[in-house]
C-alpha positions as CSV (number, residue, x, y, z in Angstrom):
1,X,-148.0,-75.5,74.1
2,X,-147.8,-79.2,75.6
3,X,-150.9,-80.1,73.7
4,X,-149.8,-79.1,70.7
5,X,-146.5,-80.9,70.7
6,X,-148.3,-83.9,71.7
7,X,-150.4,-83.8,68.7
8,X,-147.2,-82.9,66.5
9,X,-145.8,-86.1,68.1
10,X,-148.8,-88.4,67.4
11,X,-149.3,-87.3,64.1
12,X,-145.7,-88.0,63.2
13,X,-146.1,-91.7,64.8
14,X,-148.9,-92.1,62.3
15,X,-147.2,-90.9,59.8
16,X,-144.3,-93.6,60.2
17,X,-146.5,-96.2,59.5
18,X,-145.1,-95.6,55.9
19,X,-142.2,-97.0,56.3
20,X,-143.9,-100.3,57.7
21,X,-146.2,-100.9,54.5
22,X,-142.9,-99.9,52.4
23,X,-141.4,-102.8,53.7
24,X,-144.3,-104.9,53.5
25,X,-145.0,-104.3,50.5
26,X,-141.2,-104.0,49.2
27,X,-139.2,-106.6,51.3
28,X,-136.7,-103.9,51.7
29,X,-136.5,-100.8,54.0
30,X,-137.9,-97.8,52.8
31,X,-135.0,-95.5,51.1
32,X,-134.0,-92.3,53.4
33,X,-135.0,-89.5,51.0
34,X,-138.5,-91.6,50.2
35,X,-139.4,-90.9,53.5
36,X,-138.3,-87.4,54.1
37,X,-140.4,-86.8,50.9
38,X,-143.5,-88.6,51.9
39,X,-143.4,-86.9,55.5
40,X,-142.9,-83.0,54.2
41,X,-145.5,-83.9,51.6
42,X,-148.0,-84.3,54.4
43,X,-146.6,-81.4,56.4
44,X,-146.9,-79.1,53.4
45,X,-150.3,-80.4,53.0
46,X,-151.2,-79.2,56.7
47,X,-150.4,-75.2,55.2
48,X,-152.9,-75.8,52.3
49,X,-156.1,-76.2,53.7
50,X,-158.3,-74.0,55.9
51,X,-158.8,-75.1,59.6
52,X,-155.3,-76.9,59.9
53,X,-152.4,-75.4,61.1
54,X,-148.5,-76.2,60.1
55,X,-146.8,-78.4,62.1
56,X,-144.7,-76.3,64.3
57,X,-141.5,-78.0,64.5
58,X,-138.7,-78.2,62.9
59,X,-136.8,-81.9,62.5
60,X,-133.6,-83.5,61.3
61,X,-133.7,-86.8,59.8
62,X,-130.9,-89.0,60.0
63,X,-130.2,-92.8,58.6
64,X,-128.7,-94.5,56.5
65,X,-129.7,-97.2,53.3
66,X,-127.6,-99.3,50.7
67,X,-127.3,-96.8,48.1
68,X,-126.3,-93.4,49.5
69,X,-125.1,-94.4,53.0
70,X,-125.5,-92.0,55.6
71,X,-127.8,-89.3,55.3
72,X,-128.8,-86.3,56.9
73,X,-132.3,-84.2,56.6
74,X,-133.5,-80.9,57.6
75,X,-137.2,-80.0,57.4
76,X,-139.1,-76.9,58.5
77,X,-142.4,-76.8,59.1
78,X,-143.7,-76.1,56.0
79,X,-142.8,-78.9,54.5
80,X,-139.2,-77.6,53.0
81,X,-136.7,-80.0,53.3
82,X,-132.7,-80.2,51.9
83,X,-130.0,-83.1,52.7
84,X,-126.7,-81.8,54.5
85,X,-123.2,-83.0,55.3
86,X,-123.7,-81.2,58.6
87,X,-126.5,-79.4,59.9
88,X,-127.7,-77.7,63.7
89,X,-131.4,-76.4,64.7
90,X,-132.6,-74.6,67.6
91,X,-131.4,-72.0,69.5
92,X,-127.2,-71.2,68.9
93,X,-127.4,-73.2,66.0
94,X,-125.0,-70.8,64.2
95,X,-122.5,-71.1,66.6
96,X,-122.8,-75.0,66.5
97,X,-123.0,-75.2,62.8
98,X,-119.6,-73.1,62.8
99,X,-117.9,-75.9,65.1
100,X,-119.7,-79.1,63.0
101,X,-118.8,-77.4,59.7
102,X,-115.1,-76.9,60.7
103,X,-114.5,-80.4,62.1
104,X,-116.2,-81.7,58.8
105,X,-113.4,-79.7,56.8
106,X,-110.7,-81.2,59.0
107,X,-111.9,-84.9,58.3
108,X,-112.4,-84.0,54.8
């Protein structure tokens, strides 16, 4: 189990070098949603071709840019991925999403 996490975890480093060459090549930081694309794109790549496994984890993504504000992402590890006001993963998520979802409602 450790080693694959670690691999998970080294891939994903990799992976960020995206949003490095966005800004070099850019002179602006890489939009939130471009890089929750570009990063499912490779995950769902993983599921497509024999001798590679998925990546095993789910994530959420959080940040922020200029046009949208803040953002928040969820991604399985397929590849799947949907924006949320409010989201939990992980064991008694439900319960957790229930207490985030109704102190988003009271704010609202």
């Amino acid at each position: 189990m450790y080693v694959d996490v670690c691999t998970n975890i080294c891939v994903y480093i990799c992976i960020c070098s995206i949003i490095y060459m966005y800004l070099l090549q850019y002179q602006e930081p890489i939009p939130c949603e471009q890089l929750v694309t570009a990063l499912c794109d490779i995950k769902q790549a993983y599921t497509q071709f024999g001798g590679k496994r998925p990546f095993g984890v789910s994530l959420l993504y959080m940040g922020w840019d200029k046009h949208y504000g803040f953002q928040l992402y969820q991604s399985d590890p397929s590849g799947n991925y949907g924006g949320w006001k409010a989201t939990c993963i992980g064991n008694n998520s439900a319960v957790s999403e229930t207490h985030a979802f109704r102190f988003l409602c009271w704010i609202l």
